[in-house]
Phi, psi and omega in degrees: 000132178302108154344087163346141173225029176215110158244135173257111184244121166262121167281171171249204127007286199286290205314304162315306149299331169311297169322298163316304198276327152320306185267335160315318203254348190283191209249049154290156161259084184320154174227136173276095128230145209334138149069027183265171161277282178218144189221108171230169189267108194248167193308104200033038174200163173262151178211122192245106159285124189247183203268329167333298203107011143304141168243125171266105150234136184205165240108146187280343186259358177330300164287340165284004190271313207293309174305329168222048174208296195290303179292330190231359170245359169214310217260315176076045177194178192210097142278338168235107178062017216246356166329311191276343187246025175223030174294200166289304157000308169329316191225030163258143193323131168164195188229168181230163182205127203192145253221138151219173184075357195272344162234016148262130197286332173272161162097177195261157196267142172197131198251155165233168184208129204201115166264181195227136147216184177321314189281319197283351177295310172302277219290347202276308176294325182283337192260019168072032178312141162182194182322075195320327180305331182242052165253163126329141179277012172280326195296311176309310191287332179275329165287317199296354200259008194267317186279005169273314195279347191284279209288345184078177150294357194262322182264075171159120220203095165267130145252130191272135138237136202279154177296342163293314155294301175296033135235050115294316174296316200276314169323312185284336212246350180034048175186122173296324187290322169290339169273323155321286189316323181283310185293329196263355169267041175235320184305272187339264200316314204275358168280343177270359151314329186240333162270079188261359175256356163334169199215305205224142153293118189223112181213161176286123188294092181279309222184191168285160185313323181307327179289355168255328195295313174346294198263019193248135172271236198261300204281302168308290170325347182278335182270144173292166151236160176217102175282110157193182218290167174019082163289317190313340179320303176306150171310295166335292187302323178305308191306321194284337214281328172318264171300018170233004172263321176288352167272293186317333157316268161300029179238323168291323199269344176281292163321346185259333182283332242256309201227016164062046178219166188275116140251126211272169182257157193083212177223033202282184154323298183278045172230307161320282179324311187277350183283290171348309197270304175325279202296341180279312175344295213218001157067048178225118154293324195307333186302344168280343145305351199254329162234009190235128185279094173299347185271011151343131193276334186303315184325301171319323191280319158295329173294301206263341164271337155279359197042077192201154179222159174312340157273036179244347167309171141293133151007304221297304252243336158264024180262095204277147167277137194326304166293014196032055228244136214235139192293136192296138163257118184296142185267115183290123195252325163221169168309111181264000000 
């Protein structure tokens, strides 16, 4: 059956701010229209809040803004399909787990485990936790410093790698999804060092399951896992996803004072220019081992703006990704 590309909800009072304030801080395009609260342009659909307390969606992405935004972060209810993904279970104790930087050529890979039970979920739901693609990083950083002081240091467990340690690791394991499976079973074991009645694992399906279970030890393995597609929908995930993308941030904005470069997030042009310039700096390819994910094909493209080639690297700096493969460009919705 074809996907609805028009839905309409009279929200009430509480709902309607929920609204508002999810789409201010999310990563929208505002719009003027008549008699709204608020109105933007969200990923292949529109959503006009009127002054009624209608809410208007419409759009080839309609359905997916109500499934997994509307219905489980304001309505708090499962009108399409969403019964099985709102039992209790939803918010019953457990952890999510989730990656930022793995398609940025500067910066560090960085995994997180962020837990969940009923009350934190609710308070979780109120300070506007959700997926990070779709916030702002003003945003990321002000729900994530919200979601710190909420979870402490005991519910919530970052692993960093750093660009040095990663293209060392990638020299051995020649495979990101296998260094992913290590980072997020390193999440998994050190949260259960302070959670140790944790029951359950929630991650986004990168690859097969076996590649995290591979690397999870005696504490891990005692726990179920659960992989499968748009995880962020969980609450748990939303968070890590939340808080590795805001380490990942403040990691980049470090990395950029640490050696006195714009460092950009993504793989664009001007992320190629400032990799260029840094190696014409000091006439060193190795420098790019130090900030940079190297197996990369941009790294070549950079080598060749420098009339330099990868065998002028270190070892760990002559290591191509099999598919020669270009770092995932996040697709951008407004200015950030």
């Amino acid at each position: 059956m074809a996907a609805k590309n028009s839905y309409t909800y009279v929200l009430n009072k509480d709902q309607q701010e929920a609204l508002r304030i999810m789409l201010t801080a999310g990563n929208y395009r505002p719009k003027q229209v008549p008699h709204t609260i608020i109105a933007v342009d969200a990923e292949d659909c529109v959503v006009n809040l009127y002054k009624s307390g209608k809410c208007l969606i419409q759009g080839k992405g309609a359905e997916e803004f109500v499934l997994f935004f509307l219905e489980p972060y304001i309505l708090q209810s499962a009108e399409l399909g969403y019964e099985e993904e709102l039992k209790p279970e939803l918010t019953a104790p457990h952890m999510g787990i989730d990656e930022s930087g793995k398609g940025d050529y500067f910066g560090p890979l960085v995994a997180c485990a962020a837990y969940v039970n009923p009350q934190l979920a609710k308070k979780m739901g109120e300070i506007g936790v959700r997926d990070c693609k779709q916030l702002t990083d003003k945003a990321v950083f002000f729900i994530g410093h919200k979601l710190r002081d909420l979870l402490g240091p005991n519910r919530f467990k970052i692993v960093s790698i750093g660009p040095e340690t990663y293209n060392r690791l990638y020299a051995k394991m020649r495979n990101v999804n296998t260094m992913l499976g290590w980072a997020h079973a390193r999440c998994i074991e050190n949260m259960l060092e302070t959670m140790p009645d944790c029951p359950r694992a929630v991650a986004d399906q990168f690859g097969s399951k076996h590649v995290i279970e591979r690397s999870l030890m005696k504490n891990g393995r005692a726990i179920e896992l659960e992989q499968r597609h748009k995880a962020e929908s969980d609450i748990a995930v939303a968070a890590a996803s939340v808080l590795a993308r805001e380490a990942f941030l403040y990691a980049l904005q470090k990395l950029g004072k640490g050696f006195n470069f714009e460092a950009h997030k993504g793989a664009s042009e001007q992320v190629r220019n400032s990799a260029v310039e840094l190696v014409k700096r000091g006439n060193d390819p190795d420098i790019l081992l130090k900030v940079a994910k190297c197996h990369f094909q941009t790294t070549d493209k950079v080598l060749a703006a420098c009339g330099k080639s990868r065998k002028e690297m270190s070892p760990e700096g002559q290591v191509v990704a099999k598919n020669a493969g270009k770092p995932f460009v996040r697709k951008k919705k407004s200015s950030e």
